[in-house]
C-alpha positions as CSV (number, residue, x, y, z in Angstrom):
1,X,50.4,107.5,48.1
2,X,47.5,106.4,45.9
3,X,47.6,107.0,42.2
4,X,44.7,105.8,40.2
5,X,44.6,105.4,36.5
6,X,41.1,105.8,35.3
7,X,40.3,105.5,30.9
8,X,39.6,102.9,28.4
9,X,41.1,99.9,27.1
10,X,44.3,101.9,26.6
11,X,44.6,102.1,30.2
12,X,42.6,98.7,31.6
13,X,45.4,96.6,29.0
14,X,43.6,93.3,29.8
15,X,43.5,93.7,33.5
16,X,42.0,91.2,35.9
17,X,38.8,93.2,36.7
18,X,38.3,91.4,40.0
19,X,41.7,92.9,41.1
20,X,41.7,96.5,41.0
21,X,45.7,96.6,41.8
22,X,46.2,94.6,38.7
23,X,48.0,96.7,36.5
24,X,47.2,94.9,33.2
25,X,49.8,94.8,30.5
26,X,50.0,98.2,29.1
27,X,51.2,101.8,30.4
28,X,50.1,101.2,33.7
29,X,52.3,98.3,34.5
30,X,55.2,100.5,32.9
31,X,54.2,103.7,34.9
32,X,53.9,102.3,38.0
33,X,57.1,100.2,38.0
34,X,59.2,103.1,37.0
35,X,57.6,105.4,39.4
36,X,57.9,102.9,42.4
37,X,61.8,102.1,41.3
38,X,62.3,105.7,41.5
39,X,60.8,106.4,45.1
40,X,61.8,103.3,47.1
41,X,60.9,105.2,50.5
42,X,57.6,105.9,49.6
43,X,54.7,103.3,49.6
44,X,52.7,103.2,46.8
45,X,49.2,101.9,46.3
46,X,48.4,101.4,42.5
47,X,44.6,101.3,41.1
48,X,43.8,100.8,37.5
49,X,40.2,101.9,36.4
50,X,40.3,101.4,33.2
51,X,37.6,99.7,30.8
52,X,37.4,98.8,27.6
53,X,35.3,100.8,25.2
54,X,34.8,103.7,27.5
55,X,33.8,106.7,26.2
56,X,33.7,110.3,28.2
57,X,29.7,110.0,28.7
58,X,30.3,106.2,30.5
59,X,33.4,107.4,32.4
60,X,31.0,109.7,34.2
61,X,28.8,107.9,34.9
62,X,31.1,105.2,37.0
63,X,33.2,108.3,38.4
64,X,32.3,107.6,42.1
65,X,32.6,104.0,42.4
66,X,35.7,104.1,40.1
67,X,37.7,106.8,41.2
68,X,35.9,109.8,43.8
69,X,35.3,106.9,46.5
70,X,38.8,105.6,46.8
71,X,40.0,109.4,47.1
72,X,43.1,109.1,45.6
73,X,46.4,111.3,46.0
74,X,46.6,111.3,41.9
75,X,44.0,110.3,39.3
76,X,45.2,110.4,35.6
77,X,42.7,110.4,33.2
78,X,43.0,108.7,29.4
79,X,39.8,109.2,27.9
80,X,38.6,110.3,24.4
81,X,39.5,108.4,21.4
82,X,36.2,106.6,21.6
83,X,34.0,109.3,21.6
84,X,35.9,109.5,18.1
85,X,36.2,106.0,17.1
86,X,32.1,105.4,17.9
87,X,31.1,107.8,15.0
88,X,32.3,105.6,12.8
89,X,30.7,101.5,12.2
90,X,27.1,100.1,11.3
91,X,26.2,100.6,15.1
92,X,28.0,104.8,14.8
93,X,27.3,107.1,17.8
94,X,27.3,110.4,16.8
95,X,28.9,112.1,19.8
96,X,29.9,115.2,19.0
97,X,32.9,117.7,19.9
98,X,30.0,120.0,22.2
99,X,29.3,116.5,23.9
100,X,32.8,115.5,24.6
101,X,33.9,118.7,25.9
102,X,30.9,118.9,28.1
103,X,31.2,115.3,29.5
104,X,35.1,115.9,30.1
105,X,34.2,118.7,32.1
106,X,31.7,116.8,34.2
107,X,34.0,115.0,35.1
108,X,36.9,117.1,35.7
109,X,34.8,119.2,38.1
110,X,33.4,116.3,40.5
111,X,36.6,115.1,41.2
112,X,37.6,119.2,41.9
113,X,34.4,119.3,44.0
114,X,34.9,115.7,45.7
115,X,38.5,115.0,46.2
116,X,41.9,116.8,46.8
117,X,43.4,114.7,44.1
118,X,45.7,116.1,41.6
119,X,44.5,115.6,38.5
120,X,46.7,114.7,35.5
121,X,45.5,114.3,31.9
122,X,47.1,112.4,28.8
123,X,45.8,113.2,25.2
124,X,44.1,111.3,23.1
125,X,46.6,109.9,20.0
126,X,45.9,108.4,16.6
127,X,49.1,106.9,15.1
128,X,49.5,106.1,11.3
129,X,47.1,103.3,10.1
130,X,45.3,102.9,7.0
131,X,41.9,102.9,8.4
132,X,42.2,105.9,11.0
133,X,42.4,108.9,8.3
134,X,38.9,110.0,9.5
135,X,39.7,109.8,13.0
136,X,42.9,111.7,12.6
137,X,41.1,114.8,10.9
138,X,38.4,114.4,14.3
139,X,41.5,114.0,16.7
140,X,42.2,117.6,15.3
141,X,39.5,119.6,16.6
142,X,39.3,117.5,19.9
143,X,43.0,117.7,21.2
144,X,42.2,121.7,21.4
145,X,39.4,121.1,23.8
146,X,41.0,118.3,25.7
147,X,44.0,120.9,26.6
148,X,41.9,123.9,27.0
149,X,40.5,121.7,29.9
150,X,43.8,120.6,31.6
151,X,44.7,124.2,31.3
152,X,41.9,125.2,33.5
153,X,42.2,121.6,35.8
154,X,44.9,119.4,35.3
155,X,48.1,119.8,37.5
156,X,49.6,117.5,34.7
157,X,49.2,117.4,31.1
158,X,51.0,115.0,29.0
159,X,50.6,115.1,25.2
160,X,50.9,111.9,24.1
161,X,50.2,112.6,20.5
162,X,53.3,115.1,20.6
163,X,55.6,112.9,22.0
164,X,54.6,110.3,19.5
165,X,55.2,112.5,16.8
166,X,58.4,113.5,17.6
167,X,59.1,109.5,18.4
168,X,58.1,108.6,14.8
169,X,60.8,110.6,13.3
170,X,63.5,108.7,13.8
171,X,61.4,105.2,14.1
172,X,61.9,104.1,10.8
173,X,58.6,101.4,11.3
174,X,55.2,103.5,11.6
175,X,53.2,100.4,13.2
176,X,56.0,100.0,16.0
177,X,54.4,101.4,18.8
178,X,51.0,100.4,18.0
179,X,49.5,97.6,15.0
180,X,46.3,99.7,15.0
181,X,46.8,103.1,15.3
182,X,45.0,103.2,18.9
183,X,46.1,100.6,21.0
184,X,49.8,100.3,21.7
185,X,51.8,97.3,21.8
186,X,54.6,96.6,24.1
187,X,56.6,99.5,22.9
188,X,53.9,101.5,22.8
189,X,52.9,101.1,26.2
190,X,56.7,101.1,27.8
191,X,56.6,104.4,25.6
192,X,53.7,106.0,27.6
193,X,54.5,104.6,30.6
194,X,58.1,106.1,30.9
195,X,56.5,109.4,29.8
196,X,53.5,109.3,32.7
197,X,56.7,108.8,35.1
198,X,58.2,110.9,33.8
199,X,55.3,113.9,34.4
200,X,54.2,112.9,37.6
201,X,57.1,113.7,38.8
202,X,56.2,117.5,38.7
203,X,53.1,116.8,41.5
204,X,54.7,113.4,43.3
């Protein structure tokens, strides 16, 4: 079985980019790991995607080199929080909600048109950090579209930013899953990747 992660730094975690099985250090490593322990009899073949800085409009435009050619059996998508976190900076790009929605549903329908994968998609998050109010407030109006769309084509949907929440209250320190509000630490990423398991279990 061939599950692909495909996203942005969240998901490439410092891979080796010459080794597409290298799993990197973030949820992926954790995902795969727990998902392999838990199906001994079945042979895996793991793919990570991710790259840095992605935003929806760049994930398209590598979608069949990085994901539709290796026709995977699962393909989770993390993808967003740039989009959101490019508006902002001397060098902003102003993509907006329309935009996203529309690339995200590019996207969503090649791999419907080009593969029999089953498609699962994780939300966008923005944790508690003193710089990310703004992106918080834009994180509002784009979690609606981003599970309107894996309503209409995920087989999967994890909300990451509700399991978060609920994590935070009892976790007494607000930076311990990630220092920067985005990208997740160690606990962070053990986090998500016990919850991807944990939902791909439901199309495995």
């Amino acid at each position: 079985m061939r599950i692909l992660f495909q996203g942005d730094s969240i998901t490439d975690a410092s891979r080796d980019k010459r080794n597409y099985h290298d799993m990197g250090k973030g949820y992926p490593k954790y995902a795969s790991e727990l998902i392999a322990a838990a199906h001994p009899d079945t042979e895996f073949e793991f793919i990570n995607f991710g790259i840095g800085g992605n935003r929806t409009c760049q994930l398209f435009d590598r979608l069949y080199a990085d994901a539709i050619a290796f026709q995977p059996d699962v393909i989770s998508i993390l993808i967003g929080i740039n989009d959101i976190w490019h508006r902002y900076g001397k060098e902003a790009i102003a993509t907006t909600d329309e935009q996203i929605a529309l690339n995200y549903r590019c996207i969503l329908e090649r791999i419907k048109k080009e593969t029999n994968a089953k498609i699962m998609i994780l939300s966008p998050y923005v944790l508690d950090c003193d710089d990310k109010d703004a992106m918080k407030d834009d994180l509002k109006t784009v979690l609606p579209i981003i599970r309107k769309l894996a309503d209409e084509y995920a087989d999967v949907y994890v909300p990451l930013d509700e399991h978060f929440a609920e994590a935070l209250k009892t976790q007494p320190e607000p930076k311990f899953y990630s220092n920067d509000g985005v990208h997740p630490n160690d606990n962070g990423a053990a986090f998500i990747g016990k919850k991807y398991a944990e939902a791909i279990e439901a199309i495995l």
